[in-house]
N, C-alpha and C positions, 0 to 999 in steps of 0.2 A: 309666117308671121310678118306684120306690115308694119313699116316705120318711115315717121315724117322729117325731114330734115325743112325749116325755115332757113332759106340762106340769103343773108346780105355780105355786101361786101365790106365792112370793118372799118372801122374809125380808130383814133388816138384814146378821143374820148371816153371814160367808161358809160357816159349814159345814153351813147348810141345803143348799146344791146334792149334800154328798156322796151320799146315798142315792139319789140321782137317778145319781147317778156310779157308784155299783155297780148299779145295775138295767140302765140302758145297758152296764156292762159285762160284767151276766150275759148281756144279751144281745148282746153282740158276739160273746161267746162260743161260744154255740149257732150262731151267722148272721154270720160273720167280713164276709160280705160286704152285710152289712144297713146301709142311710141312715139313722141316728138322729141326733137331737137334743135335747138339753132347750131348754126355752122357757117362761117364768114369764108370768105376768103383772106385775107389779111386784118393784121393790128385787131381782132379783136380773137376773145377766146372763147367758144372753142371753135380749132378750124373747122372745115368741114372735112375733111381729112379723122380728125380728132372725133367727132357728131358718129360719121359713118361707123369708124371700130367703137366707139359709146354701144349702138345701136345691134352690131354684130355680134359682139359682146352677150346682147339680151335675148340672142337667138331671131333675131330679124333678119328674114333672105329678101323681103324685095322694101324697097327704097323709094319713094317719091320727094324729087328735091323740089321744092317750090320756092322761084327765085322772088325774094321780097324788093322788086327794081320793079320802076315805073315802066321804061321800056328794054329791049333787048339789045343792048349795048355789045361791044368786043366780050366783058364778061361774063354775060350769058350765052352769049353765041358759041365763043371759041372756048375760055377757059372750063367753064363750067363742065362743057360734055367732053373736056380733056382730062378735069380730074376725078369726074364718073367715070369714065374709061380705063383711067389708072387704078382707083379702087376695084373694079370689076375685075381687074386681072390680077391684084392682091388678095379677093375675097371670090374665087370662082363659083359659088355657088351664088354668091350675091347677083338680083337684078336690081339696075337702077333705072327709075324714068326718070324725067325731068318737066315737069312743069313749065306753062308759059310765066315770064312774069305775072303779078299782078295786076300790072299797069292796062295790061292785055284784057283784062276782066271788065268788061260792059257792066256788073253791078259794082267793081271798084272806079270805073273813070263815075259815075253816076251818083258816088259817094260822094268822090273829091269833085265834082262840079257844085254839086251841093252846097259842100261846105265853102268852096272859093265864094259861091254870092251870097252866103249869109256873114262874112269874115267880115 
């Protein structure tokens, strides 16, 4: 079984998770029957730490984290596949991929150029 982890990296604020909360629920939309989760890396909840055992939990062994960052910064580069590595060796049976950012996505820069000249 296959499960989604959304991961940003976390804010103070509570209403940084919202746009995390419409992306999951465009896509529940299309895939009613789709595992998704967000998971931050900090200040927000739940980690991704927390997403991963939610998702194990439900009998999910492989993992696709897809980082919601424009580009690949220290925390998707280093952190990220440090703490897929650590869960991998907590959850042996688990596999985790990882995802390019979004920002990486030709149909999301094509989005956001979009919207910057209609703004």
């Amino acid at each position: 079984m296959k499960g989604i982890i959304l991961f940003g990296h976390g804010a103070r604020s509570a209403e940084y998770a919202q746009p995390f909360e419409r992306i999951r629920d465009a896509m529940m939309a299309r895939q009613p029957d789709a595992l998704i989760e967000l998971g931050f890396l900090e200040l927000t909840r739940p980690s991704l730490d927390e997403s991963i055992a939610c998702l194990v939990s439900r009998g999910v062994r492989r993992i696709s984290v897809v980082p919601i960052f424009i580009g690949p910064g220290r925390h998707v580069l280093k952190d990220l596949p440090q703490l897929a590595a650590n869960a991998m060796d907590r959850f042996p049976d688990l596999a985790i991929t990882l995802a390019p950012p979004v920002g990486e996505s030709v149909a999301v820069v094509d989005a956001m150029a979009r919207f910057a000249l209609d703004a």
